[in-house]
N, CA, C and O of each residue as an XYZ file, in Angstrom:
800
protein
N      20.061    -69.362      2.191
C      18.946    -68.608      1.635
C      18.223    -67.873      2.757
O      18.273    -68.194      3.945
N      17.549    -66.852      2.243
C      16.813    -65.872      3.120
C      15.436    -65.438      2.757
O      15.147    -64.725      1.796
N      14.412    -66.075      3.855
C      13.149    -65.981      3.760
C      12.639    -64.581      4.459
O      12.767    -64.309      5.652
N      11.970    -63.669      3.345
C      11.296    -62.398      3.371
C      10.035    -62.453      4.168
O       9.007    -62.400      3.492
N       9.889    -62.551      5.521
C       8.360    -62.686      5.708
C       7.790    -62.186      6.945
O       8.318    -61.445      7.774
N       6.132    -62.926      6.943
C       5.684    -61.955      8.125
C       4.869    -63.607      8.646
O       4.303    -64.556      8.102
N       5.125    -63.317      9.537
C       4.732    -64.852     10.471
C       2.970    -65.028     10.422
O       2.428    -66.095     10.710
N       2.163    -63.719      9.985
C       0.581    -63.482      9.810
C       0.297    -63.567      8.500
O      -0.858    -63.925      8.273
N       1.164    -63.295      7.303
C       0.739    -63.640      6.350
C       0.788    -65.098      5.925
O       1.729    -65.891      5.940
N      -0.460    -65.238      5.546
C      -0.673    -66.876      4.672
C      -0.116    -66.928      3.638
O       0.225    -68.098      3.462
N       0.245    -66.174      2.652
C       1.252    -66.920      1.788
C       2.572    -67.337      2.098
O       3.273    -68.173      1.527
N       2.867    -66.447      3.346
C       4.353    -66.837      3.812
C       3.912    -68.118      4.372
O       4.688    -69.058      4.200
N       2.807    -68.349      5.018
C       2.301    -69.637      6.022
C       2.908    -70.643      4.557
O       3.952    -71.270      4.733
N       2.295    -70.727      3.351
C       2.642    -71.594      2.969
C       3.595    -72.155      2.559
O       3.505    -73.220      1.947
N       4.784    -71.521      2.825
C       6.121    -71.744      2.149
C       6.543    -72.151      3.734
O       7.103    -73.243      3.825
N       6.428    -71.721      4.460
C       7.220    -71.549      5.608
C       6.653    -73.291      5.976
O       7.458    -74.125      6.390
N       5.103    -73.640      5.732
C       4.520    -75.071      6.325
C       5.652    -76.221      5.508
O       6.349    -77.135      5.948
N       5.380    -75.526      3.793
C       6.322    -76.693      3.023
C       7.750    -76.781      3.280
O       8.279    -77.882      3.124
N       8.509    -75.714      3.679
C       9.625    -75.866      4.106
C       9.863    -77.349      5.232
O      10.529    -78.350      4.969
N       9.283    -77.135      6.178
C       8.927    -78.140      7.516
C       8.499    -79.413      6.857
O       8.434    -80.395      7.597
N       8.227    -79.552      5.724
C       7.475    -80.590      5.583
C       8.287    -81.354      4.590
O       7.890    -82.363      4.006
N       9.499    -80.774      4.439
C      10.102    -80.899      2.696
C      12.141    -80.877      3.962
O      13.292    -80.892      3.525
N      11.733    -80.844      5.183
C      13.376    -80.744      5.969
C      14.411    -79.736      5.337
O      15.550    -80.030      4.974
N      13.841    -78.546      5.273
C      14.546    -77.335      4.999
C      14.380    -76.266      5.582
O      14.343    -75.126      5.120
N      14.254    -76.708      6.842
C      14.626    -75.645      7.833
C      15.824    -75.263      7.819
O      15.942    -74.046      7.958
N      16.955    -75.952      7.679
C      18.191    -75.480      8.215
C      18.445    -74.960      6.866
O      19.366    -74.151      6.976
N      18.118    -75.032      5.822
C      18.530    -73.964      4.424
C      18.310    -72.791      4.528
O      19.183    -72.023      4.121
N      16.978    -72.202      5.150
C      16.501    -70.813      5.041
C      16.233    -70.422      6.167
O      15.403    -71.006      6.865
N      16.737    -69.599      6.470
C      16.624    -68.360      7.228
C      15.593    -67.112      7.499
O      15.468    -66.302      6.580
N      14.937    -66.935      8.561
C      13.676    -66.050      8.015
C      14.119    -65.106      8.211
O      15.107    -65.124      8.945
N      13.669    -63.842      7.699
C      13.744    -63.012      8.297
C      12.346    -62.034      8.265
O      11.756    -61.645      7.257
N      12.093    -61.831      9.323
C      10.737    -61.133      9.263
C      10.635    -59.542      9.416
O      11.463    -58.935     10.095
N       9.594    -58.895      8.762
C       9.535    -57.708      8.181
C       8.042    -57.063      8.847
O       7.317    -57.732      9.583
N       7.799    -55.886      8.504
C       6.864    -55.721      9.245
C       6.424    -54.748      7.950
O       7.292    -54.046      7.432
N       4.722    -54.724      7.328
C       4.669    -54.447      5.799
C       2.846    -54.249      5.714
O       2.128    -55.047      6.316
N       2.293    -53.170      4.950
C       1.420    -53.112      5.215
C       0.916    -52.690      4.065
O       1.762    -52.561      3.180
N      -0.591    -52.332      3.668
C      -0.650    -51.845      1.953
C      -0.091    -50.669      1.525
O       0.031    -50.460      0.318
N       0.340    -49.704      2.522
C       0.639    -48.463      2.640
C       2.140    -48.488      3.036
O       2.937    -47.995      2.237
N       2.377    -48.765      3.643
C       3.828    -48.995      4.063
C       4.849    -50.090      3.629
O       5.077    -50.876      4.549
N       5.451    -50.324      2.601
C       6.465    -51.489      1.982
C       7.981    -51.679      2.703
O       8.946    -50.954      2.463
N       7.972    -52.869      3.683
C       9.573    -53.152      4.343
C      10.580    -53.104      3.143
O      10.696    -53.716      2.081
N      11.301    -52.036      3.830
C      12.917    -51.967      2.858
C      13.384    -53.518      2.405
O      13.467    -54.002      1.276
N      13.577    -53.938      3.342
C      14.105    -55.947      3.224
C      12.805    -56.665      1.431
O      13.054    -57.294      0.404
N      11.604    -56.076      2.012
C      11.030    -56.603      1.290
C      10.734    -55.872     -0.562
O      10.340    -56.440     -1.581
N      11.122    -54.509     -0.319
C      11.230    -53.889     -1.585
C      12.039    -54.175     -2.065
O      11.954    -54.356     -3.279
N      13.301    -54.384     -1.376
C      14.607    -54.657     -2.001
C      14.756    -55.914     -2.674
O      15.751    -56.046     -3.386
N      13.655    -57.190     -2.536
C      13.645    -58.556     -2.987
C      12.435    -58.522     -4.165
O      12.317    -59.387     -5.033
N      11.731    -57.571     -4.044
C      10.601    -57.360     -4.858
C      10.207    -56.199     -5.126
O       9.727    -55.399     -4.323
N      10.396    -56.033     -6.336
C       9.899    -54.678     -6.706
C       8.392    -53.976     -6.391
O       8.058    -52.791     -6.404
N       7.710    -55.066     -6.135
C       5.764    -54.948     -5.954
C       6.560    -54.715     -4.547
O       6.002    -53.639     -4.331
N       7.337    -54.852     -3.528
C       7.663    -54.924     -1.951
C       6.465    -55.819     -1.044
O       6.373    -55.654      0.172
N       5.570    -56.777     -1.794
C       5.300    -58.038     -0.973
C       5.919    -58.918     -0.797
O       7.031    -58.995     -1.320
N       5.367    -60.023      0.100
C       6.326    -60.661      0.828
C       5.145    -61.998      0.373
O       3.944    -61.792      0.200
N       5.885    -63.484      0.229
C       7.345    -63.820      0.752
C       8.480    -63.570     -0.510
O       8.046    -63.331     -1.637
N       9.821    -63.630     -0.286
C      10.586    -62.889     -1.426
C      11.502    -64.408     -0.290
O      11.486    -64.775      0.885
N      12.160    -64.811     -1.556
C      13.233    -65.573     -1.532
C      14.453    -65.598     -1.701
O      14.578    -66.233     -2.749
N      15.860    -65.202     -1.203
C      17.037    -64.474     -1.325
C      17.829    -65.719     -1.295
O      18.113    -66.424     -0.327
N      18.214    -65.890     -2.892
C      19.228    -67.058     -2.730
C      20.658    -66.938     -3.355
O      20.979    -66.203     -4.289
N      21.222    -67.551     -2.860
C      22.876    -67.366     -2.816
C      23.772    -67.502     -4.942
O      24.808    -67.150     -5.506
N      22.582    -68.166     -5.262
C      23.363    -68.340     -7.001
C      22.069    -67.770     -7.447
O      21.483    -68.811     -7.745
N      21.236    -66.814     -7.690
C      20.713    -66.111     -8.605
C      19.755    -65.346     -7.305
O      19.597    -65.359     -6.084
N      19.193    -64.592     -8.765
C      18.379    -63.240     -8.113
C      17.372    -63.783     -7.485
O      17.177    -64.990     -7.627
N      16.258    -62.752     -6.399
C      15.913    -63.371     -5.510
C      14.214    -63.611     -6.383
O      13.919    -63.078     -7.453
N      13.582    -64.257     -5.817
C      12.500    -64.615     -6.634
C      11.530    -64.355     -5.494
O      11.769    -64.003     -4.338
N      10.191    -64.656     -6.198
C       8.714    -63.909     -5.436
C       7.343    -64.778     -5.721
O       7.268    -65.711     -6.521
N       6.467    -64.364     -5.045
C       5.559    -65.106     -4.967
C       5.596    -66.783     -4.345
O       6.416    -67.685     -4.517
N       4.331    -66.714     -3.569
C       4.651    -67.701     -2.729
C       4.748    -69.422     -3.892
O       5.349    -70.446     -3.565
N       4.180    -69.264     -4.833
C       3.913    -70.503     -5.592
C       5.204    -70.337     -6.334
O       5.762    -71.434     -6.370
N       5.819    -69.529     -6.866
C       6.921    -69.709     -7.204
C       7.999    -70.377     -6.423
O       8.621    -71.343     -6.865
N       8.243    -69.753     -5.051
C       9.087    -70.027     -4.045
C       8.699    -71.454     -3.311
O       9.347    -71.756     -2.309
N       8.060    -71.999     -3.598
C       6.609    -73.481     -3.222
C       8.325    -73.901     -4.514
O       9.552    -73.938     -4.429
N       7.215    -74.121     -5.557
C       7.765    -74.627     -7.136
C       9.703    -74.913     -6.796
O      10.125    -76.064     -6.697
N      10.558    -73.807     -6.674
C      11.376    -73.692     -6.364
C      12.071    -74.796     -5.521
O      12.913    -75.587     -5.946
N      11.506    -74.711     -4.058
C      12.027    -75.288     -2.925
C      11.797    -76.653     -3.200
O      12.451    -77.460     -2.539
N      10.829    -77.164     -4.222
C      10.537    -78.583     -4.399
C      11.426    -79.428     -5.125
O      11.828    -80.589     -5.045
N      11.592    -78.427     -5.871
C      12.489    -78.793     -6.943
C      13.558    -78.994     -6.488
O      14.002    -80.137     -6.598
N      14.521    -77.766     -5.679
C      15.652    -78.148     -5.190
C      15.974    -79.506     -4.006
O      17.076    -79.873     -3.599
N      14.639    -80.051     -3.655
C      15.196    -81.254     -2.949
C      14.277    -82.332     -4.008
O      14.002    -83.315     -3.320
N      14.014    -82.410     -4.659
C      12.598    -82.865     -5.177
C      11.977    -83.923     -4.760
O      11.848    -85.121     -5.011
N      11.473    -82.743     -3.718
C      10.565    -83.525     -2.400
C       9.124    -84.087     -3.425
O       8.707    -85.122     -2.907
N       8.416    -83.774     -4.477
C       7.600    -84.322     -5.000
C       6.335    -84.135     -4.618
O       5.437    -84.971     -4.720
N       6.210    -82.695     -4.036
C       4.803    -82.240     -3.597
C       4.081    -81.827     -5.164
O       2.892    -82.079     -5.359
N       4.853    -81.237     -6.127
C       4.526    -81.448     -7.156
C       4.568    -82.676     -8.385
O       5.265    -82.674     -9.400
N       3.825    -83.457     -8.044
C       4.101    -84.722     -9.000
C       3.381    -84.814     -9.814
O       2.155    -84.763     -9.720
N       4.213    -85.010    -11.037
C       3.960    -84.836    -12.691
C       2.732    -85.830    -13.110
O       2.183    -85.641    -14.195
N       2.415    -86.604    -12.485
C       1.269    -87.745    -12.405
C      -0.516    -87.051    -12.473
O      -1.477    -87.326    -13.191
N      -0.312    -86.068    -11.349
C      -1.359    -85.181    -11.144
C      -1.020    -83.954    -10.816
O      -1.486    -83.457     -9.791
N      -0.180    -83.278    -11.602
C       0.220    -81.873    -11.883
C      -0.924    -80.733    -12.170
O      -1.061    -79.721    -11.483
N      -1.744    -81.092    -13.344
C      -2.999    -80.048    -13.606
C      -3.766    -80.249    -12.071
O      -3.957    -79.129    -11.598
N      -4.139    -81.068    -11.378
C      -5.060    -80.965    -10.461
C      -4.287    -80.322     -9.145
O      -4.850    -79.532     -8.387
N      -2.719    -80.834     -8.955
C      -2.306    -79.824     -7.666
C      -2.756    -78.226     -8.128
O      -3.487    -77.459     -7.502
N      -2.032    -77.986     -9.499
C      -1.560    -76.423     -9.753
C      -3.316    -75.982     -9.662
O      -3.704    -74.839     -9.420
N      -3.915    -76.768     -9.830
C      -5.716    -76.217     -9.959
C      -5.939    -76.195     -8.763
O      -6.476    -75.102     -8.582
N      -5.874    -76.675     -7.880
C      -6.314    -76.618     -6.448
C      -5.337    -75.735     -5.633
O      -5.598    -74.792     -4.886
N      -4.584    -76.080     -5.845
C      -3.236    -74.659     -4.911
C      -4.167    -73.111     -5.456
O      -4.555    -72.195     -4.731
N      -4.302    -73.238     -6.768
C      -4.739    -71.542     -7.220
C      -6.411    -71.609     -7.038
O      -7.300    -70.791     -7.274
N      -6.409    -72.557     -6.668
C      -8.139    -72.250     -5.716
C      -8.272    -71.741     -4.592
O      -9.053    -70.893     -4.160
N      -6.926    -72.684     -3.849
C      -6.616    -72.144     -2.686
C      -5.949    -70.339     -2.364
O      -6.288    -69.759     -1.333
N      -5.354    -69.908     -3.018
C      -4.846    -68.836     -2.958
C      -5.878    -67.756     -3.796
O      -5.641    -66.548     -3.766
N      -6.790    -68.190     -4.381
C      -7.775    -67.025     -5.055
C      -8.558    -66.909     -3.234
O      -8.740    -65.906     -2.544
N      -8.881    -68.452     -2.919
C      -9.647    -67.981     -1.342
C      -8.880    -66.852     -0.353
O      -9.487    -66.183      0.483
N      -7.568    -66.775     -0.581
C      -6.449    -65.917      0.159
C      -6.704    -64.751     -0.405
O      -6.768    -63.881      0.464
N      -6.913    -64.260     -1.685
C      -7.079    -63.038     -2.469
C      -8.150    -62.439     -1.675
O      -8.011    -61.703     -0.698
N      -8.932    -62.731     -2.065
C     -10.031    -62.481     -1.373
C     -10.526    -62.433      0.301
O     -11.473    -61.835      0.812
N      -9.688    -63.139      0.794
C     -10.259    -63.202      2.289
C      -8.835    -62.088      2.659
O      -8.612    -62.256      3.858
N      -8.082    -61.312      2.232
C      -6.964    -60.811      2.199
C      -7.417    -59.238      2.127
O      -7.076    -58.325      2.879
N      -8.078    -59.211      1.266
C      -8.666    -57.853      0.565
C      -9.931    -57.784      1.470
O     -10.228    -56.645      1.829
N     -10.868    -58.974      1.980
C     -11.621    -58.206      2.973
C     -11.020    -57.794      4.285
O     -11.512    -56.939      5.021
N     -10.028    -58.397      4.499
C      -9.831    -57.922      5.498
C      -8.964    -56.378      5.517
O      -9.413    -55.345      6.013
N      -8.029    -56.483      5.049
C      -7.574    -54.923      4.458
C      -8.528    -53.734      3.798
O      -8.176    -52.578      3.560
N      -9.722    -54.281      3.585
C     -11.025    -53.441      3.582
C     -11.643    -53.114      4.589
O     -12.240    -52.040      4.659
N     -11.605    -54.069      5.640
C     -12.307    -53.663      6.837
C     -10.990    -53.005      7.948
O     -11.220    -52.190      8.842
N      -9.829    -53.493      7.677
C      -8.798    -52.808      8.749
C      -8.407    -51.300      8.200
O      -8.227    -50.332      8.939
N      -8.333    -51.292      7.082
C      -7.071    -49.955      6.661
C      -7.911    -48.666      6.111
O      -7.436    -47.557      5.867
N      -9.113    -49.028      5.990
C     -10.464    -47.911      5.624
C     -11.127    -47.672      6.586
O     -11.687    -48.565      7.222
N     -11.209    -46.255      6.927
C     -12.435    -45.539      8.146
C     -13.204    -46.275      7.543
O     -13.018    -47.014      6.576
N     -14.615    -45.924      8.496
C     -15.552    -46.082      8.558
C     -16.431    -45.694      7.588
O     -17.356    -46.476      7.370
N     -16.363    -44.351      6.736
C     -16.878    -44.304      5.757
C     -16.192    -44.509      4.378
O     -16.559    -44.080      3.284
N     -15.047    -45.309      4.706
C     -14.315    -45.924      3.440
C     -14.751    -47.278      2.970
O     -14.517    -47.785      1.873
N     -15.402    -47.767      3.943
C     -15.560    -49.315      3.461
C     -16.715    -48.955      2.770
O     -17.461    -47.976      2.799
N     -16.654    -50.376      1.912
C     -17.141    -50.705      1.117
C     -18.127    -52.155      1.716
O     -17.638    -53.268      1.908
N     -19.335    -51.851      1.893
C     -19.977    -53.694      2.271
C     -20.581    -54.681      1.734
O     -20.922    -55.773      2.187
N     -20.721    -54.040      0.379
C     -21.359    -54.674     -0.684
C     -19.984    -55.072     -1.099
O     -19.954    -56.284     -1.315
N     -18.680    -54.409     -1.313
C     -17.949    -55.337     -1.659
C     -16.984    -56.358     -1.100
O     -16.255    -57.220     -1.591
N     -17.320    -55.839      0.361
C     -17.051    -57.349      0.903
C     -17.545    -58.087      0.886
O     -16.852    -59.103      0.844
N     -18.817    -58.290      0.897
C     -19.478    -59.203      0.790
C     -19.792    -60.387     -0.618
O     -20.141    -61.561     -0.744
N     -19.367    -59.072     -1.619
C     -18.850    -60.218     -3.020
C     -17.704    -60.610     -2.741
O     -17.391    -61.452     -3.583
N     -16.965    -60.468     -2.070
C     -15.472    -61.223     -1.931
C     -15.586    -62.230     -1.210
O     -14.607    -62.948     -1.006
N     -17.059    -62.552     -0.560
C     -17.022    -63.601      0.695
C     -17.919    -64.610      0.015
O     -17.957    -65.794      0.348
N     -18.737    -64.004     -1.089
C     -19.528    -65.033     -1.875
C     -18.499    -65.908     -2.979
O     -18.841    -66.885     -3.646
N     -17.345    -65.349     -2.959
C     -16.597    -65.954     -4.317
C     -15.592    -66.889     -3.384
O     -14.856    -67.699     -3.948
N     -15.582    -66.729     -1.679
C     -14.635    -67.423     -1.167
C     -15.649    -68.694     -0.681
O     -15.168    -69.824     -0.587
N     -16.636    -68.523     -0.473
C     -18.343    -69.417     -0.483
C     -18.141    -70.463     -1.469
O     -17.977    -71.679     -1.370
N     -18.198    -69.662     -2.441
C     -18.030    -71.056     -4.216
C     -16.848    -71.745     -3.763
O     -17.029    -72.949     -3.579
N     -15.841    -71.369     -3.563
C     -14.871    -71.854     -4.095
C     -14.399    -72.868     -2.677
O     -13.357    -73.522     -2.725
N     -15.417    -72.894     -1.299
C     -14.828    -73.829     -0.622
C     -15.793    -74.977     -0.528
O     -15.480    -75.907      0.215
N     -17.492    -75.053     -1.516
C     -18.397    -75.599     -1.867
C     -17.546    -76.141     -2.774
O     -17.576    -77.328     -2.452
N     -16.729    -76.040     -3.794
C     -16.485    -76.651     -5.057
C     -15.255    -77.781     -4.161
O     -15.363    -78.998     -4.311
N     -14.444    -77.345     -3.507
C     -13.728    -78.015     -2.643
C     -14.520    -79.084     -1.697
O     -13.998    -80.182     -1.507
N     -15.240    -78.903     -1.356
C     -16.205    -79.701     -0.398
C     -16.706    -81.299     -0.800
O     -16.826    -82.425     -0.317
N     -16.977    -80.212     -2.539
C     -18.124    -81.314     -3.160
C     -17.167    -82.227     -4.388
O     -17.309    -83.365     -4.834
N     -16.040    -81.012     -4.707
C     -15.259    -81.926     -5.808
C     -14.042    -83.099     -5.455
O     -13.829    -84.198     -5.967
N     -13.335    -82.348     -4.331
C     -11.903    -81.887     -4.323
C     -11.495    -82.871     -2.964
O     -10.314    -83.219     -2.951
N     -12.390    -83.378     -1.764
C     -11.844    -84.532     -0.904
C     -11.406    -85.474     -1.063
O     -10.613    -85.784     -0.174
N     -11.582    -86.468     -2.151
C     -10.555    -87.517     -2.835
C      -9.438    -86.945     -2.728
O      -8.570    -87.465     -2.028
N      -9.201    -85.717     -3.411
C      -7.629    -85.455     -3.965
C      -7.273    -85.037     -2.376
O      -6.360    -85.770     -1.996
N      -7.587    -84.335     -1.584
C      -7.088    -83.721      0.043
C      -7.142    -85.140      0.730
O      -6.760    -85.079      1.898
N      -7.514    -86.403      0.317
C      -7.374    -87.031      1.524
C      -6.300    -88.319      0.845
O      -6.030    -89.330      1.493
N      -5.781    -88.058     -0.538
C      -4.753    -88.806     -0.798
C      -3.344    -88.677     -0.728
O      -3.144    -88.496      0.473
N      -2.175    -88.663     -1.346
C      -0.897    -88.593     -0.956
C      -0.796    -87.195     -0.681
O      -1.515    -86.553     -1.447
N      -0.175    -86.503      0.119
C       0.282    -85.139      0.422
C       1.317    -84.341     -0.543
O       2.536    -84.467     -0.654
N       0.328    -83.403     -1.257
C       1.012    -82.346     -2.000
C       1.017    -81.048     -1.781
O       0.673    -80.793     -0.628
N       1.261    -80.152     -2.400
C       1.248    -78.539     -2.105
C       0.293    -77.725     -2.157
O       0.206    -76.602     -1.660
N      -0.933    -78.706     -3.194
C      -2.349    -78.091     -3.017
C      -2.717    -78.297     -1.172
O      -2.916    -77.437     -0.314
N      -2.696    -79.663     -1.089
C      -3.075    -79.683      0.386
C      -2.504    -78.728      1.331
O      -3.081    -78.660      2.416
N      -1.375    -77.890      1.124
C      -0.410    -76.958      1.967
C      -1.632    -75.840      2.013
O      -2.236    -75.382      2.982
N      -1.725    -75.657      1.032
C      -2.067    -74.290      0.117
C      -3.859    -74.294      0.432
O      -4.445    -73.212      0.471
N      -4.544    -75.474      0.623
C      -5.642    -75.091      1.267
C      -5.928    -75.332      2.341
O      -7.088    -75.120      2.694
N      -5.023    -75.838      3.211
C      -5.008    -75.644      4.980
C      -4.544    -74.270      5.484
O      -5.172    -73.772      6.418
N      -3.562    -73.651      4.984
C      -3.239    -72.233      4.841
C      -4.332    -71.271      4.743
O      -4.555    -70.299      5.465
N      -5.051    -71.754      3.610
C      -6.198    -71.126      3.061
C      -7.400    -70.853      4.356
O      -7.899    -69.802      4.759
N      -7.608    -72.317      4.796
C      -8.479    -72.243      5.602
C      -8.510    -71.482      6.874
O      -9.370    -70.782      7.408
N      -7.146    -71.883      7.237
C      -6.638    -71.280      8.108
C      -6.614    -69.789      8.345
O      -6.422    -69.253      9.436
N      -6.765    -69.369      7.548
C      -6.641    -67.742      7.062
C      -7.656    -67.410      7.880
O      -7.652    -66.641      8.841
N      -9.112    -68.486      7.107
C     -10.405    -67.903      7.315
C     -10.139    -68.024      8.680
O     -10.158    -66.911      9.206
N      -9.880    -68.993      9.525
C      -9.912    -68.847     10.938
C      -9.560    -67.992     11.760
O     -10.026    -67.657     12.849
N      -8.281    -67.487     10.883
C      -7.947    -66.208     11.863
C      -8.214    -65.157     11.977
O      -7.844    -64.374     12.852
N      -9.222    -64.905     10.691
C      -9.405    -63.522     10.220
C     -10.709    -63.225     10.190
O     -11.283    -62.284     10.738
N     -11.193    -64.169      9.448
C     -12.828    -64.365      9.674
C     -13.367    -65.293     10.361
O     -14.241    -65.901      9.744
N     -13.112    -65.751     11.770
C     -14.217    -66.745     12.117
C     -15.386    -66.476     12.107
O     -16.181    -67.369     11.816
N     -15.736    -65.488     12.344
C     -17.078    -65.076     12.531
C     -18.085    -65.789     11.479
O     -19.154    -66.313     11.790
N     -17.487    -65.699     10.046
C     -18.329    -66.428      9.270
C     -18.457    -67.811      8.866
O     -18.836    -68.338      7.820
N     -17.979    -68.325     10.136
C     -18.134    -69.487      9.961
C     -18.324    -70.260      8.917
O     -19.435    -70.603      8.514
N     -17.296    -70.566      8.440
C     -17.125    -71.438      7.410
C     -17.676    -72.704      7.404
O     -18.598    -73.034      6.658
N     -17.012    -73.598      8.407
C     -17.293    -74.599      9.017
C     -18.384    -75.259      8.661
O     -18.519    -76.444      8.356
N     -19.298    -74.231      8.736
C     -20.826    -74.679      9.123
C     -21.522    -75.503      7.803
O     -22.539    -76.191      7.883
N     -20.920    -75.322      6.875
C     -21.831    -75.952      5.604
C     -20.741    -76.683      5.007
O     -21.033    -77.084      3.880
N     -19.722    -76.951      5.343
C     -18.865    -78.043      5.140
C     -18.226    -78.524      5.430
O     -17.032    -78.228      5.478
N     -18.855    -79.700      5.826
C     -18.364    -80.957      7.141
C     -17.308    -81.770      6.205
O     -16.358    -81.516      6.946
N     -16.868    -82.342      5.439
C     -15.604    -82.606      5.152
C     -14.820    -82.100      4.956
O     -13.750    -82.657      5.201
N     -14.790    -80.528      4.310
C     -13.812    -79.711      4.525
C     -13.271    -80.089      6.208
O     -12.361    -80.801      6.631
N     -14.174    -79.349      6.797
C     -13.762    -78.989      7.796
C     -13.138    -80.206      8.871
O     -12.127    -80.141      9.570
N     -13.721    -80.868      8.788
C     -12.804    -82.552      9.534
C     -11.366    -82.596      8.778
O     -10.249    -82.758      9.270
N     -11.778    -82.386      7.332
C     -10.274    -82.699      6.663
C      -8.943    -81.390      7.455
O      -7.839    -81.488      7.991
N      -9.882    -80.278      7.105
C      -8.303    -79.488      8.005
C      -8.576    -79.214      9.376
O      -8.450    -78.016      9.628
N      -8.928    -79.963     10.407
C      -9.413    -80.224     11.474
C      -7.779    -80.937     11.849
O      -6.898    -80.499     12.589
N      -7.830    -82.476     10.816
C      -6.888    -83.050     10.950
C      -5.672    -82.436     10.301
O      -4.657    -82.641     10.968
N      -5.548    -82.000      9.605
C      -4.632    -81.228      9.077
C      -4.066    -80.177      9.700
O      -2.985    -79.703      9.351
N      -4.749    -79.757     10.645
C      -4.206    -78.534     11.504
C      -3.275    -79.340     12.565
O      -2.560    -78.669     13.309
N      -3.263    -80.650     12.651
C      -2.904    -81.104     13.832
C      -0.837    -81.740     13.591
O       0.007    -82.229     14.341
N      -0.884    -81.365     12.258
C       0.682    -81.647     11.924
C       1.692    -80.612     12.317
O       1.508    -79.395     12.288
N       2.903    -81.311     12.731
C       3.881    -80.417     13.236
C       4.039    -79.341     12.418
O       4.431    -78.295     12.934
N       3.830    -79.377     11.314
C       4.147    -77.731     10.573
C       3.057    -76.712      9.802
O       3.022    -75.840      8.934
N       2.228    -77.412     10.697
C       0.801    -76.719     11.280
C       1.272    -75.709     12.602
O       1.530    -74.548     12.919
N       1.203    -76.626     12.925
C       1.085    -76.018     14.763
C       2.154    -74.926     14.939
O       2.017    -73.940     15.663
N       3.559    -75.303     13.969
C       4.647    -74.317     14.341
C       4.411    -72.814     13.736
O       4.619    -71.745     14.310
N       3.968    -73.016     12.551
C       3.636    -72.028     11.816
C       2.408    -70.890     12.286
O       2.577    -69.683     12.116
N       1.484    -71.312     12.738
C      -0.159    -70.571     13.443
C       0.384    -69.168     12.997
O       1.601    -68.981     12.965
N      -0.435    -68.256     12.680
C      -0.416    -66.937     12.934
C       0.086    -66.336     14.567
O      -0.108    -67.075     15.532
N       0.543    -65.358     14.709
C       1.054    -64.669     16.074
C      -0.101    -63.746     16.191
O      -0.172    -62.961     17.137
């Protein structure tokens, strides 16, 4: 199989962490692309018609997309059990908490990189940073039981998440108003398919 990706994007982060974490490195193959809102990699149009990435190229059917799909997928084929049917509604609820924080911290930043100066918009970054605000308060205050029990794909999916913010936004310090978040992927940053993965 052949992994569509870009070593800076976080959704690839998250497939690429569960791979490492699930011993399927030696199945997939990356191959990395270089892809922008304006510019779509051939490799990556050709696996996806939208031409985002990550795109999954596998040997007995067509290639598939989206990172939660390609998550879903890879689990299944070893069924490593990051998705377990026990607490299924609460991973798939917390993974898509985690990746709405990616939506958003994704789009500010492609608001502030790919628009002059009199293109941005700051009022609407700034609603994109209040909805990534809620949603790591609701994590803070709901959601540490479930991050500090058996390891699933939500937990992938909001260390990724966080991670994002680190690379992209430190400035707004996240950190600062949530101290279990932040201890929790403190430690979480410190696993081998953490560390291999980091943004370049």
């Amino acid at each position: 199989m052949q992994l569509i990706m870009s070593p800076t994007s976080p959704y690839v982060r998250k497939v690429r962490v569960m791979i490492i974490e699930t011993g399927q490195q030696d199945a997939v193959e990356e191959i990395s692309v270089v892809t922008s809102p304006f510019e779509m990699a051939a490799d990556a149009l050709a696996a996806n018609p939208l031409g985002k990435i990550p795109a999954l190229l596998r040997e007995d059917g067509p290639a598939i997309y989206d990172s939660r799909v390609i998550t879903r997928f890879l689990d299944h084929r070893v069924q490593a059990g990051l998705y377990p049917a026990a607490r299924i509604w609460e991973v798939l609820t917390l993974e898509a908490t985690a990746d709405a924080i990616l939506d958003a911290a994704v789009a500010m930043a492609y608001e502030a990189r790919f628009k002059g100066a009199e293109g941005k918009n700051g009022e609407w970054i700034e609603t994109q940073w209040v909805k990534i605000a809620g949603a790591l308060s609701a994590i803070n205050s709901r959601w540490m039981s479930h991050l500090n029990g058996p390891l699933d794909m939500s937990h992938i999916a909001v260390a990724c998440a966080l991670g994002y913010l680190d690379f992209r936004h430190d400035a707004r310090n996240w950190r600062a108003d949530h101290d279990a978040l932040s201890a929790w992927s403190a430690a979480f940053d410190a696993r081998a398919s953490m560390q291999a993965t980091g943004p370049e």
